[in-house]
N, C-alpha and C positions, 0 to 999 in steps of 0.2 A: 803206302808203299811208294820208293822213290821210279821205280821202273813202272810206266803203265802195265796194265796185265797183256794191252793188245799187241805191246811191243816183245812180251817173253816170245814167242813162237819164231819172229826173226831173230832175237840174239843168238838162241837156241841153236837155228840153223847153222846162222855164220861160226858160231864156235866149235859144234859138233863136226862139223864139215870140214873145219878148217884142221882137228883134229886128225884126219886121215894124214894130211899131208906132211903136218910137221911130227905123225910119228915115220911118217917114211923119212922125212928128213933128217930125224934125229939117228935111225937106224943106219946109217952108211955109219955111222963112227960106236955104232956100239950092238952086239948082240941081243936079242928080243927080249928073253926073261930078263937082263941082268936093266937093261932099259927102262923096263916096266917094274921090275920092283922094288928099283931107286925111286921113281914116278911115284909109287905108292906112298912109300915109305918117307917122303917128302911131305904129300898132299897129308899124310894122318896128322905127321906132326903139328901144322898149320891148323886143323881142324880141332887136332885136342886144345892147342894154345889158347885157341880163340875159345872155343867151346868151356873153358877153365878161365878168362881170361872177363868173361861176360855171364860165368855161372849161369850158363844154359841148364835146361832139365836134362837129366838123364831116362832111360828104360826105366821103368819101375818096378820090374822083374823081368826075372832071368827069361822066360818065356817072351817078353816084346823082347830082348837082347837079341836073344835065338832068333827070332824074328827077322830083325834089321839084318844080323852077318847073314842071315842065307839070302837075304834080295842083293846085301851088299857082294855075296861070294858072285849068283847070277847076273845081275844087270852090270858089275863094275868089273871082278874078277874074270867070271867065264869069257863073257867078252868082250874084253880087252885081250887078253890071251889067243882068242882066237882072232882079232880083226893084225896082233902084234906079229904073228907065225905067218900069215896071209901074204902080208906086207913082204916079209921075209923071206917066202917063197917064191916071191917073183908078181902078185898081183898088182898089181896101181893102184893107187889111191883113190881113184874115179871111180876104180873098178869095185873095189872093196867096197866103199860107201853104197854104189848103188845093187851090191846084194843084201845091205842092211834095210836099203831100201821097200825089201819084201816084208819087212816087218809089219806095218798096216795087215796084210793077209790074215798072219798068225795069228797078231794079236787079238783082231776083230772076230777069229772065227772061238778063238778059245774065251775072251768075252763073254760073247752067244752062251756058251756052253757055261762056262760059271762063272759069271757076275750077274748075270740074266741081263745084258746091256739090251736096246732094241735091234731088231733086223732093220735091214733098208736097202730093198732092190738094187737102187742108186748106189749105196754102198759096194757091194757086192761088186755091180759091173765094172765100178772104180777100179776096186780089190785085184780084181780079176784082169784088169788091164795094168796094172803097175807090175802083175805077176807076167806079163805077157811081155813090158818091156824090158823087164829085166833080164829073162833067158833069153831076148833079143838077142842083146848085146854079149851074154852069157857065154854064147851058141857059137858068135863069132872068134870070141877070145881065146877060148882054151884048142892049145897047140901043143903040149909036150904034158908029160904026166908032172912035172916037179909045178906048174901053173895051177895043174889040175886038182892036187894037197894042197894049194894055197887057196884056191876055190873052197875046197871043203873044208878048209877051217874057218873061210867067212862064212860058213852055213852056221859051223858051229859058234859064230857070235851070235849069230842072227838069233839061234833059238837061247841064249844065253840071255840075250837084250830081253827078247819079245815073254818069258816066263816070268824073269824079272821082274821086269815092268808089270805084270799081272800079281807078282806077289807082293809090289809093294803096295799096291792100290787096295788090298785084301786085307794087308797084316800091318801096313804100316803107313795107317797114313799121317798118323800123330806125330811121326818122328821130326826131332828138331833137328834141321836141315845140320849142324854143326857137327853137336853130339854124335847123332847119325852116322854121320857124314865119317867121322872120325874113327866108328867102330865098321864099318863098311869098308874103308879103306885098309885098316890094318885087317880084318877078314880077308879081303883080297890081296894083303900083302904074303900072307901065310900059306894062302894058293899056290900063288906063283912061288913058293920059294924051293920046292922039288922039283919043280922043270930045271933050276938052275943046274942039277945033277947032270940034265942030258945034254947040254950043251957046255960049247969051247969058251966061255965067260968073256968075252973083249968090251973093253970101255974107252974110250979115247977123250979125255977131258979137254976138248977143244969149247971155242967160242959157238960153233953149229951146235954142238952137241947142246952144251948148256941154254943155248933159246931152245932147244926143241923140249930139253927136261923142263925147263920152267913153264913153258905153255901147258904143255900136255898135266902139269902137276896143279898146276893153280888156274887156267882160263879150261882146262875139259874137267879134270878130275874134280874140282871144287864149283867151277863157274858152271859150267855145263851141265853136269848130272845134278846143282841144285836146283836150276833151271824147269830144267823135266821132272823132278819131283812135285815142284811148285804146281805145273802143269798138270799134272794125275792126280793130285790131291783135288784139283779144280774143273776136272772134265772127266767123260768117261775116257776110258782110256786108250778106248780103239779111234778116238777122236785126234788125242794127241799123239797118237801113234802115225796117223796120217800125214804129220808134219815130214815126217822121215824120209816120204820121197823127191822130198826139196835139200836133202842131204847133199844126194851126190854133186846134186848142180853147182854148191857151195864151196865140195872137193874139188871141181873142178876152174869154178870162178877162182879160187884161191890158190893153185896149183899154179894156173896162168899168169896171175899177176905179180905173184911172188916167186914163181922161181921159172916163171917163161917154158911151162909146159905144153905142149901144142895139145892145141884141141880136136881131139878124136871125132870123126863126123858119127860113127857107129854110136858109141857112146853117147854121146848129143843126141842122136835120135831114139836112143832107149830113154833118156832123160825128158825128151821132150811127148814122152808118148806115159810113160809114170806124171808129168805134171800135167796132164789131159785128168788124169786117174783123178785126181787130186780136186781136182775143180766140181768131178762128180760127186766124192765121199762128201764134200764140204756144202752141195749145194741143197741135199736137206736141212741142214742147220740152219742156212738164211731164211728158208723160205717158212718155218718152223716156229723160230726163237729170232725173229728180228729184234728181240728186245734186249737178247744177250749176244753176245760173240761166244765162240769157242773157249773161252780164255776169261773171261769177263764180261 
């Protein structure tokens, strides 16, 4: 593999992260569905090409097919959809990231429940603190009810991300990142394309617009979510899920340096109180498996 394993978890972040911001960038020139399922419909193309191009495998039945579009509908579709509406509703990109950031929580408690992953106190108190800074800063932010629907649709990524991710680790872990990749994305092309109904459709084919479709269609939709795949095929998955709360930090390092966002102190201290969390979930692993990494 040309990418160390130990280096997937940082590209992961800086991309995933970097994702909040250039789709809030991309949005001032174009409404959310009409956005995202250009985005889509972009990223499958490129995925069948290649996928056709390298005669990758396919599903072998319709049963693994069914399979892949429903992690692809959950982890790509559902939320994307809901982190796109968030955005749109007035939340920041800081902001958004670090309610994905409670992802660790979920994933790890529904794990427990079925994959039979291990408990771990340490875990837990993590868990439980990443969930404590997140309604920190949560707590502070919402001020008018239209913040408040954009709040609740980053929830609704969150549990979109976090089921997801449990279904692909369950049902698919064979799947060839391309292939995959390819029928995942046109599944959640097909998602979004009845929202397009309820909204006023605007597109504005400027030069912003165009780097924010290409990022979000080829360095998240393709780079990122293969990324995380790679990673859950390779870890439990409440493991890789704990990377999640080095998200926001990544939304907000990128926010700053790219388009000179100021740095929120609330936020900062909800971030910095989530990578506290973080140091706990991870510090049974070393002490554990000094022979392996999370990752490798």
């Amino acid at each position: 593999m040309l990418i160390k394993k130990s280096a997937l978890p940082f590209l992961f972040i800086l991309l995933y992260g970097s994702g909040f911001v250039f789709t809030e960038y991309g949005l001032a020139n174009a409404s959310p569905m009409a956005f995202l399922a250009i985005r889509f419909f972009i990223a499958f193309w490129i995925l069948l090409l290649i996928a056709v191009a390298f005669k990758v495998p396919w599903p072998k039945n319709t049963k693994e097919f069914i399979h892949i579009a429903i992690a692809g509908i959950l982890t790509v579709g559902t939320f994307s959809i809901g982190v796109y509406l968030s955005l749109f509703y007035g939340v920041s990109a800081s902001l958004s990231a670090l309610v994905i950031a409670l992802q660790p929580i979920i994933v790890a408690l529904l794990a427990w429940k079925f994959l039979n992953e291990e408990k771990n106190n340490k875990i837990i108190l993590g868990l439980l603190l990443g969930f404590i800074g997140v309604f920190f800063v949560i707590y502070q932010k919402i001020d008018n009810l239209e913040l408040s629907i954009g709040i609740l649709y980053s929830f609704i990524a969150l549990l979109g991300l976090s089921i997801g991710n449990l279904y692909q680790k369950k049902f698919c872990l064979h799947m060839n990142l391309f292939s995959g990749g390819a029928i995942q994305t046109l599944s959640s092309t097909l998602l979004v394309i009845p929202f397009l109904y309820f909204e006023d459709i605007r597109v504005v084919w400027n030069g912003d617009f165009i780097l924010a479709l290409m990022y979000m269609s080829i360095g998240v939709s393709i780079g990122a979510l293969s990324l995380l795949y790679i990673m859950i095929k390779k870890a439990d998955v409440s493991k890789v899920s704990s990377i999640f709360y080095l998200v926001p930090l990544s939304a907000v390092f990128i926010s700053y340096i790219l388009f000179n966002v100021k740095i929120d102190l609330v936020t900062m201290l909800g971030i910095i109180i989530v990578l506290f969390a973080i140091v706990l979930i991870n510090k049974k692993t070393k002490k554990e498996n000094n022979e392996n990494s999370n990752f490798g």
